[in-house]
Each structure stands twice: as C-alpha cells, then as structure tokens.
C-alpha positions in Angstrom: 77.9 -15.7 87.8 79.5 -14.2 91.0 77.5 -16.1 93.8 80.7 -17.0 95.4 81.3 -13.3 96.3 80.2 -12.8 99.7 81.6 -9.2 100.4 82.0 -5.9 98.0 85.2 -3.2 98.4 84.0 -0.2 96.9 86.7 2.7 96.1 84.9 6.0 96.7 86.3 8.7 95.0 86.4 8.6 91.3 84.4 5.3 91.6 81.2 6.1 93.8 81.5 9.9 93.8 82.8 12.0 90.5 85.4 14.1 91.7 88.2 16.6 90.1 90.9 15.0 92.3 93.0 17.6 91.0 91.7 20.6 92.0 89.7 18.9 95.8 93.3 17.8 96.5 94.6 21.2 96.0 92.3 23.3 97.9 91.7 20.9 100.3 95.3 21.5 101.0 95.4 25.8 100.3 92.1 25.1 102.7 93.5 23.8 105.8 97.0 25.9 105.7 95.1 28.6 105.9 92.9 27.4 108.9 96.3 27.6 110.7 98.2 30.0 109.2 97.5 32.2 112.0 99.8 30.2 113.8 101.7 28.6 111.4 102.8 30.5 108.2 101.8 27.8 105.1 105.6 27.5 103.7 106.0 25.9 107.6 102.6 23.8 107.5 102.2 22.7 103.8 105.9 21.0 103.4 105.1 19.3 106.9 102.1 18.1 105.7 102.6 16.7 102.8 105.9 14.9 104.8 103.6 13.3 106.9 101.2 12.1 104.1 104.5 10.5 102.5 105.4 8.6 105.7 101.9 7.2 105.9 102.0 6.1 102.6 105.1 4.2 103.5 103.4 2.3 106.8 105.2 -0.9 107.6 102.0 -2.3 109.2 103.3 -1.0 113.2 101.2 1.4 113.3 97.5 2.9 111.9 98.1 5.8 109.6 96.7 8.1 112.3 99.9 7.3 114.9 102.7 7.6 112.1 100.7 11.1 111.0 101.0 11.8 114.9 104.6 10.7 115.1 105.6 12.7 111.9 103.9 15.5 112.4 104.0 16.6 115.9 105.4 18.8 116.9 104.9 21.3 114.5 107.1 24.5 115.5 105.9 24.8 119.1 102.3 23.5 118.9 101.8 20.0 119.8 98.6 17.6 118.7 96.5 19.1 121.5 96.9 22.3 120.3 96.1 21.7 116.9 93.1 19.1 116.8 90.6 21.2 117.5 91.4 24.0 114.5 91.6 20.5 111.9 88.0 19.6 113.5 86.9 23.3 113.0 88.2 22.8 109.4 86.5 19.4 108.5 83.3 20.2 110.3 83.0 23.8 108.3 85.4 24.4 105.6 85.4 21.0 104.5 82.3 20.4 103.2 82.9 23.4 100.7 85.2 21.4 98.4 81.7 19.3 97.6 81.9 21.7 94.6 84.8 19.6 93.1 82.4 16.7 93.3 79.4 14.8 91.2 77.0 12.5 93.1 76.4 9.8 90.8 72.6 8.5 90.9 73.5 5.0 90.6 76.2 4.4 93.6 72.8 4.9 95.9 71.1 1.7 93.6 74.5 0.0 94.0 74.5 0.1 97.8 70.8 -1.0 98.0 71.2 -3.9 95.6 74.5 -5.2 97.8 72.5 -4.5 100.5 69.3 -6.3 99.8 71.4 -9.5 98.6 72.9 -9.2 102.5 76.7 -8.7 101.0 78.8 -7.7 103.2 79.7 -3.7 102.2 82.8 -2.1 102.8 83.9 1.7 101.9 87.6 0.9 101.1 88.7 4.2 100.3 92.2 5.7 100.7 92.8 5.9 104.4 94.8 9.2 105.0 92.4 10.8 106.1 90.3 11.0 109.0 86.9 8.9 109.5 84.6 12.7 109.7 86.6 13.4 106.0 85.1 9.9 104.9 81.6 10.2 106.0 81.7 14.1 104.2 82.3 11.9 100.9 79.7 9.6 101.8 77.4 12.4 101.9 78.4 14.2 98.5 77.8 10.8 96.8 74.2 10.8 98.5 75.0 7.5 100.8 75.8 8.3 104.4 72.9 6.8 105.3 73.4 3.3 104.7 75.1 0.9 107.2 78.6 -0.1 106.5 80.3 -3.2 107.4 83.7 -1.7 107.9 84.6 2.2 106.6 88.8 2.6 106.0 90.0 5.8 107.2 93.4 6.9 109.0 92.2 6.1 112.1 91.8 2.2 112.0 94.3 1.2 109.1 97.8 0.5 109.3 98.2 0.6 105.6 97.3 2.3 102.3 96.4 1.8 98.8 98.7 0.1 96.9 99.9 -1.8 99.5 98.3 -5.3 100.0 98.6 -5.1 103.7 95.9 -2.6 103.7 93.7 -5.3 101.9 94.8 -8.3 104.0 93.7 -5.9 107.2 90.2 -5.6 105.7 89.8 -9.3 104.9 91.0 -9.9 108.5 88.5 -7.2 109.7 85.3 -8.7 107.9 86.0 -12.4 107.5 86.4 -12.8 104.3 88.9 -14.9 102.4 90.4 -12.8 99.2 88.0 -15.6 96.7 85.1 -14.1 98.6 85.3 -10.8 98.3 85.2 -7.9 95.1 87.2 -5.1 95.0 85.7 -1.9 92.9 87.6 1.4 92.1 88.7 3.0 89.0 92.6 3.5 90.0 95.7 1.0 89.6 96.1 1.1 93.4 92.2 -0.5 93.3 92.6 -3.0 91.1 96.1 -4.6 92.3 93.8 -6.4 95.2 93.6 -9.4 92.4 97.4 -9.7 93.6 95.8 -11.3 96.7 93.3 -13.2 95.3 90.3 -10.4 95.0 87.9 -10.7 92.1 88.5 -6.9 90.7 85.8 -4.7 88.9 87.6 -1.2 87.4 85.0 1.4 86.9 86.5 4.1 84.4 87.3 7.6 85.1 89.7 10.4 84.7 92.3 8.9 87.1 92.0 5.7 85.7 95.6 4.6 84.3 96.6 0.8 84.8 100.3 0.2 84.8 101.2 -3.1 82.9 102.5 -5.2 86.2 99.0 -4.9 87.5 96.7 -8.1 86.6 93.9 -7.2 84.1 90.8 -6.3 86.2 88.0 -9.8 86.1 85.2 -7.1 84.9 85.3 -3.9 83.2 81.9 -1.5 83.5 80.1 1.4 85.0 78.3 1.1 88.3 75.0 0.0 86.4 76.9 -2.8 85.1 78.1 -4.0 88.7 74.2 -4.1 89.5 73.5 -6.0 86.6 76.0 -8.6 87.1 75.0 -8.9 91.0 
C-alpha cells in the first residue's frame, strides 16, 4: 500500500517515547538554572533562556539553531559561551538523564525501528531541534533505541529550522535525498503532521499533546506504532 515510501520521519517525544511534556519541560528548565545559579541567579538565566529558545523558533534559515542560540544568548552577564559550555555538558551528561522519570519507553518503537530497518527505509529521528545532539541521543535511550543506526538525527546543531516551519522539513529532504512523495512523516503533534503541506505522506500517532488545528491537512493514516508496522 505504501511501497512508494522510501524514507520514514519519526517524531520522538510523545510519538516514540511517552513523556509528561509538561512537567520534563519544567524541570528540565528548574534543572539547568540551577546548574548555574552559582554564577547566574535563575530570574537572570531562565528569562534569557527561554528568549533564546523564542528566537530559534523564529530561524529565517541563515543560521542552525545552535548559532542564533549562540548569538542570542551570549553574553550572558559577564560569562561568555566558553565559560559556560562546560557547566551545560556537566548538566546533560549527569543531571539530565534524571528527568527519564517523566518518560515511558514504549515496547513497540524498538519493533518499529527494526521493521523500517529490515525493509532498508531510510530512518530519520526528526525531532524538535532545540536542543543539543547529547539531549537527543538521552531520549533515544529512554525509548530503548540508541542503538540503532540513524540516517540523519535533527538536533540544534545541524538544523537551521524548527517544527512547524517547512524549512526544517525541506532541509531533511535535502539532507537524505528524498523527494516529499517518498518520504513519511510520524509524530502525534500539529507541528508533525503539517509536513503533508510539502508533499509528505503523514501518519499521527495519538497522545496527550495531540491537538490538530483546522488549517492543518487531515493526516493520510491515523494509528498507534503497531499499526505503522502493520501497514509497512
């Protein structure tokens, strides 16, 4: 039914890993203000922040998301980038890993990956990229699928875009190959699912964040993951 797809964009939080998105995004915040509130007081850091998370989200393409998070955010007070990278990799290689609490593997992303894999689909993590690519391959682990090999992984550090914005999808098609009637996009959020805009087949996978607004395009296939395998 789907053998013209040739390459699979898989969402990862809320679609390959269950996850309270409210409650990870608001310790992972609390989390790393107070990694450097030692040197920065949080009322300085947490406003700054969430600035520069803003301005990525608004990327004209210039850019990756990792230079306009650069450009926005340093300096902070007196401390520039190189005084502050190696507290973040401090955070995401010890603190982060704790908000894996907020999470739920689900057993069947792992039988997803192998059955893309084993029909030799191109497989891409297309998750949201504002964070780094060590944040990404965390996820990967909660969900119990680091261990597979990726085609492409999105993460702050090699896109110049973000979900909604079909720029960040046009840079993945350019990155693997593809052409938009080749490829499926999967995810459970509206900023998933607007990929049809270019062309993408769409799969939405239901979850708690899941709320379509009524200018996106009706998603091709509605399912869980085990549905997805069926239908590859």
């Amino acid at each position: 039914m789907i053998s013209h797809i040739k390459a699979i964009l898989l969402d990862l939080d809320g679609t390959l890993l269950e996850i309270d998105l409210k409650e990870y995004v608001k310790e992972y915040i609390k989390g790393l203000a107070s990694k450097v509130s030692y040197k920065i007081p949080p009322n300085k850091f947490v406003p700054h922040l969430l600035k520069a998370g803003k301005v990525m989200e608004n990327n004209d393409g210039k850019l990756t998301n990792e230079e306009i998070f650069n450009k926005t955010f340093f300096p902070i007070m007196e401390f520039s980038r190189e005084d502050l990278d190696p507290i973040f990799l401090d955070f995401y290689q010890k603190d982060f890993p704790k908000l894996k609490k907020y999470t739920k593997k689900k057993p069947e992303a792992r039988k997803l990956i192998q059955k893309i894999i084993e029909k030799k689909l191109c497989v891409v993590i297309a998750t949201t990229p504002l964070l780094p690519m060590i944040a990404a391959f965390e996820r990967l682990k909660w969900a119990d699928i680091a261990d597979f090999s990726y085609n492409y992984i999105t993460s702050y550090e090699n896109m110049k875009s973000t979900k909604p914005n079909l720029r960040y999808y046009k840079q993945i098609l350019e990155v693997i190959g593809y052409t938009a009637k080749n490829c499926m996009m999967v995810g459970d959020e509206d900023k998933d699912m607007v990929a049809k805009k270019l062309g993408l087949t769409t799969f939405l996978v239901s979850s708690p964040s899941t709320n379509l607004s009524p200018s996106t395009p009706d998603p091709d296939y509605t399912g869980t993951l085990n549905d997805l395998i069926e239908l590859l």
